[in-house]
Backbone as CSV, one residue per row, in Angstrom:
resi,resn,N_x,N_y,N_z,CA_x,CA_y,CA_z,C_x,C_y,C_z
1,UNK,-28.813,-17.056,159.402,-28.523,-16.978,157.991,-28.658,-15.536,157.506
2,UNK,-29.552,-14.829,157.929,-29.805,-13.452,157.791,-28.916,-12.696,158.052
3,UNK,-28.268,-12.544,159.150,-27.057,-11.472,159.775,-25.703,-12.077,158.449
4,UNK,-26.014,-13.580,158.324,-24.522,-13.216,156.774,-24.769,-12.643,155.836
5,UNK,-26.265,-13.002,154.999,-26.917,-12.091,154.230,-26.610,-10.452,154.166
6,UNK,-26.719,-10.141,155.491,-26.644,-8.694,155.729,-25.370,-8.156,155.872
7,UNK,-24.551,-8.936,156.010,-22.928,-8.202,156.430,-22.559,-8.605,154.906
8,UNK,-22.913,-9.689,154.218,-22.163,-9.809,152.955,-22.307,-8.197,152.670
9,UNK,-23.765,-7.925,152.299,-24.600,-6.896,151.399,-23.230,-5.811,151.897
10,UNK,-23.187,-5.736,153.160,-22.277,-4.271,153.789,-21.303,-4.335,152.813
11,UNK,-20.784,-5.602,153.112,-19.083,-5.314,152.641,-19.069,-5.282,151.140
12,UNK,-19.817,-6.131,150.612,-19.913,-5.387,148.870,-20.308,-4.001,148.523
13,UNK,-21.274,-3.569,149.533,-21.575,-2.061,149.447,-20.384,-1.074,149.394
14,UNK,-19.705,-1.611,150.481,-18.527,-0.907,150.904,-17.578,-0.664,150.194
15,UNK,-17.237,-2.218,149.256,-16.570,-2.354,148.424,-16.916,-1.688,146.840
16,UNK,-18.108,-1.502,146.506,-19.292,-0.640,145.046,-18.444,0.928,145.417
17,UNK,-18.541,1.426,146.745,-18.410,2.807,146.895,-16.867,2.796,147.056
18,UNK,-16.158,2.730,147.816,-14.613,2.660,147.097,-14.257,2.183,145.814
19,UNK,-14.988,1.730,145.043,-14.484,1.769,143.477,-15.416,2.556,143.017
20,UNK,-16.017,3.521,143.312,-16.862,4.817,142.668,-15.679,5.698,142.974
21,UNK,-15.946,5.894,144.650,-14.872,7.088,144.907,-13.818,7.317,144.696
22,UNK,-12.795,6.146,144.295,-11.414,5.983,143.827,-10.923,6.916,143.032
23,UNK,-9.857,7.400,142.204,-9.264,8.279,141.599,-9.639,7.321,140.422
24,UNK,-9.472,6.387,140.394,-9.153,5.221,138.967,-10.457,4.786,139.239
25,UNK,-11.642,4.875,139.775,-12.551,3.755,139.723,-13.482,4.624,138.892
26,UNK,-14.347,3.797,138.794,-15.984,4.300,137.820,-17.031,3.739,138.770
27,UNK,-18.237,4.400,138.229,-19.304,4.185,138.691,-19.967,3.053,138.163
28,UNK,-19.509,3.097,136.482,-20.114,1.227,135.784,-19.403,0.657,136.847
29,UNK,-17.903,0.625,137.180,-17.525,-0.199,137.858,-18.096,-1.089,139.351
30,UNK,-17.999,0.374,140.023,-19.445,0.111,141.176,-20.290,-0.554,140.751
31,UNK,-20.716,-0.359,140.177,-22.374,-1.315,139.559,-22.175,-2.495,139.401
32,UNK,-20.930,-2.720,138.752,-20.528,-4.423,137.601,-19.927,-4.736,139.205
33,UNK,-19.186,-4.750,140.057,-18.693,-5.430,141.414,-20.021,-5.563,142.354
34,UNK,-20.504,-4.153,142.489,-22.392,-4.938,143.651,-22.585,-5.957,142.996
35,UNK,-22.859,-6.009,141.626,-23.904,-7.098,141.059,-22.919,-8.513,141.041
36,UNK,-21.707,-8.513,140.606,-20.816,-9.394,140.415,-20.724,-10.231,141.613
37,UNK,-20.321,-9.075,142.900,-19.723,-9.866,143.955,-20.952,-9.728,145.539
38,UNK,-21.716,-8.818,144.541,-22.903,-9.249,145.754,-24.486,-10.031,145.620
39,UNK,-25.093,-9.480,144.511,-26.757,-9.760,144.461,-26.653,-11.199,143.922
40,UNK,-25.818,-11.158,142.718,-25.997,-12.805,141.988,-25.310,-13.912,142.957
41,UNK,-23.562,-13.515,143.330,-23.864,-14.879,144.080,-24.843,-15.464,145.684
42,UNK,-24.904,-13.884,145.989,-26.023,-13.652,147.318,-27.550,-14.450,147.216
43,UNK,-27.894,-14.796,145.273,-29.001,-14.922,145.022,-28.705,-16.616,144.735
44,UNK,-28.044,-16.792,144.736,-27.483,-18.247,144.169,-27.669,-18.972,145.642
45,UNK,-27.023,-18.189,146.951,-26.174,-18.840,147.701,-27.978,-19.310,148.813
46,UNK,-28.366,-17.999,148.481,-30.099,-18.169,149.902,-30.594,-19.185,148.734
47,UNK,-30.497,-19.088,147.713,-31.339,-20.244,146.970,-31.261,-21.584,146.946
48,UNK,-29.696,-21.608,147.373,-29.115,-23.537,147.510,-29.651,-24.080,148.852
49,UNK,-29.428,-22.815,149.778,-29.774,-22.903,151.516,-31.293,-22.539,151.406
50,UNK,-32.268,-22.745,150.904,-33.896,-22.399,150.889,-34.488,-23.721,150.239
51,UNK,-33.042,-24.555,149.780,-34.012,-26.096,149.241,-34.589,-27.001,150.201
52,UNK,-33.863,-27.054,150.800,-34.309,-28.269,151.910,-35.543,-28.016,152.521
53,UNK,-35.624,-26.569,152.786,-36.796,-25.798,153.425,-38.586,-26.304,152.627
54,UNK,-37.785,-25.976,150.783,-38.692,-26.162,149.831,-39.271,-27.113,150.218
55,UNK,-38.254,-28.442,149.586,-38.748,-30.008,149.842,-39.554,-30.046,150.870
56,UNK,-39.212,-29.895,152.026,-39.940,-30.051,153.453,-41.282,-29.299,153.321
57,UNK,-41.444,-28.404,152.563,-43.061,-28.172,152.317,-44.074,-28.416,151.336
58,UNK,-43.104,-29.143,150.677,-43.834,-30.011,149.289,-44.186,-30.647,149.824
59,UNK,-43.475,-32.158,150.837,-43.700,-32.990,151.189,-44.844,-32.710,152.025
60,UNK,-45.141,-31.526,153.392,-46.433,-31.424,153.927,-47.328,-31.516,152.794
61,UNK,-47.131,-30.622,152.110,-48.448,-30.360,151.614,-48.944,-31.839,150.562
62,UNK,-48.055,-32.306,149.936,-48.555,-33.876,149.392,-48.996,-34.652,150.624
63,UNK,-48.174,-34.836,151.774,-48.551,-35.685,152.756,-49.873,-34.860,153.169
64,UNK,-50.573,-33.943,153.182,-51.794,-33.355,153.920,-53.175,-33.621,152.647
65,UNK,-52.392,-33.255,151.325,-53.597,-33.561,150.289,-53.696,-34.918,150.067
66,UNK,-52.830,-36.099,150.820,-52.632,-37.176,150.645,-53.944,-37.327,152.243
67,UNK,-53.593,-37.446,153.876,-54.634,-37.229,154.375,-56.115,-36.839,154.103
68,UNK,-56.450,-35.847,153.692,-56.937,-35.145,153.152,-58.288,-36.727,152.248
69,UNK,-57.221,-36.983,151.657,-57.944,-37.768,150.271,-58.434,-39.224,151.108
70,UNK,-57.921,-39.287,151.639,-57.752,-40.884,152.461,-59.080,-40.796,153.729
71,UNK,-59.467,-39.479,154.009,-60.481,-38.977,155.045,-61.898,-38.883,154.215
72,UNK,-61.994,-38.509,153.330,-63.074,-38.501,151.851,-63.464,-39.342,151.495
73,UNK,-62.198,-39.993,151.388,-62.863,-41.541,150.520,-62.838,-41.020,149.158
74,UNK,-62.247,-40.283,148.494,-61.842,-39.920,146.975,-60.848,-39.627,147.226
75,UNK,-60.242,-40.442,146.257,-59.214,-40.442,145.413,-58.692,-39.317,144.181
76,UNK,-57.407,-39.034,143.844,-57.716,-38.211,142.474,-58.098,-39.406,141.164
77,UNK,-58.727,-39.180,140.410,-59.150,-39.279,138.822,-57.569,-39.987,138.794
78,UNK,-57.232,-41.331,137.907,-56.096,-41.537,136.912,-56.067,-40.682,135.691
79,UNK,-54.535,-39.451,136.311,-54.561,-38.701,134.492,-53.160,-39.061,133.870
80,UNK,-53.352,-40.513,134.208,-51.460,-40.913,133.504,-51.647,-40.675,131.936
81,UNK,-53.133,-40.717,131.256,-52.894,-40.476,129.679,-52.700,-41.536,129.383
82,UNK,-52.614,-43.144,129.986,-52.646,-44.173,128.958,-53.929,-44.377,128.899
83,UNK,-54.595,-45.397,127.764,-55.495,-46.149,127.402,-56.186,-47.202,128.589
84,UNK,-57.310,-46.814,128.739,-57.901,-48.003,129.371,-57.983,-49.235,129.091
85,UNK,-57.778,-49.517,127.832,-57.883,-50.770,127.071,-59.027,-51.159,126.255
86,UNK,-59.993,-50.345,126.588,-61.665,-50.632,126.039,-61.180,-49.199,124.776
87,UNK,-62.272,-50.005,123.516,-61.740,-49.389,122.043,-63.201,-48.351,122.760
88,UNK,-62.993,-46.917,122.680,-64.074,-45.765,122.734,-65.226,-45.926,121.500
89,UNK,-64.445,-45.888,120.884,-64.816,-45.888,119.179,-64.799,-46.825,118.207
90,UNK,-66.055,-47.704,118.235,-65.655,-49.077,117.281,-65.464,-48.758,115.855
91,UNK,-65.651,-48.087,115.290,-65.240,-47.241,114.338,-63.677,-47.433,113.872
92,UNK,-63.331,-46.736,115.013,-61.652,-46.605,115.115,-60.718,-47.715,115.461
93,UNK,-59.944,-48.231,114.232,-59.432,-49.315,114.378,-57.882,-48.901,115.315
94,UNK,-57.375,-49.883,115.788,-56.476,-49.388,116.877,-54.965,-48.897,115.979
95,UNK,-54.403,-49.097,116.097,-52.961,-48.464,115.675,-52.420,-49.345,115.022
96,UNK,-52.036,-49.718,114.496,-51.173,-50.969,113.408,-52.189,-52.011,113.178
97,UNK,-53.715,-51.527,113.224,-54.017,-53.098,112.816,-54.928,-52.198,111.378
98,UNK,-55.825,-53.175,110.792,-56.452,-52.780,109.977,-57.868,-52.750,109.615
99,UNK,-58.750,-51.725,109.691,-59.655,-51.672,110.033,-60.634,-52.941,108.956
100,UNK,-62.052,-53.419,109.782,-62.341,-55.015,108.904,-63.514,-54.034,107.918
């Protein structure tokens, strides 16, 4: 994957400096074609081809903190944020009802 990486980079290079050196070219121009036709889609393209890689080390590492937890004998804490069902606060009447 690297050696395409690297020959893209050439030939856009190649291509930045013949539109510098040109009679008609510019140097913004150079600049706006590297970036156009090399770094962004170059940055797009290792990024689509680096997912699978990702996933595959999410998954160790859940599957290892998952081991991990199962070897302990702890568990993580429930932080789903719902209600246990027990009122904390008898005080505090629940949500649509009305306090007596």
């Amino acid at each position: 994957m690297y050696l395409v990486v690297i020959a893209w980079m050439y030939v856009v290079l190649m291509m930045a400096v013949a539109e510098a050196t040109n009679a008609n070219g510019t140097v913004l121009g150079a600049i706006v074609t590297f970036f156009l036709y090399g770094l962004m889609p170059l940055a797009l393209v290792i990024y689509l081809m680096g997912t699978p890689q990702r996933r595959r080390r999410i998954k160790a590492r859940e599957a290892e903190e998952q081991a991990v937890a199962m070897r302990t004998g702890s568990a993580q804490p429930d932080t789903g944020g719902h209600s246990t069902g027990a009122a904390e606060d008898p005080g505090v009447a629940p949500v649509g009802k009305e306090p007596r």
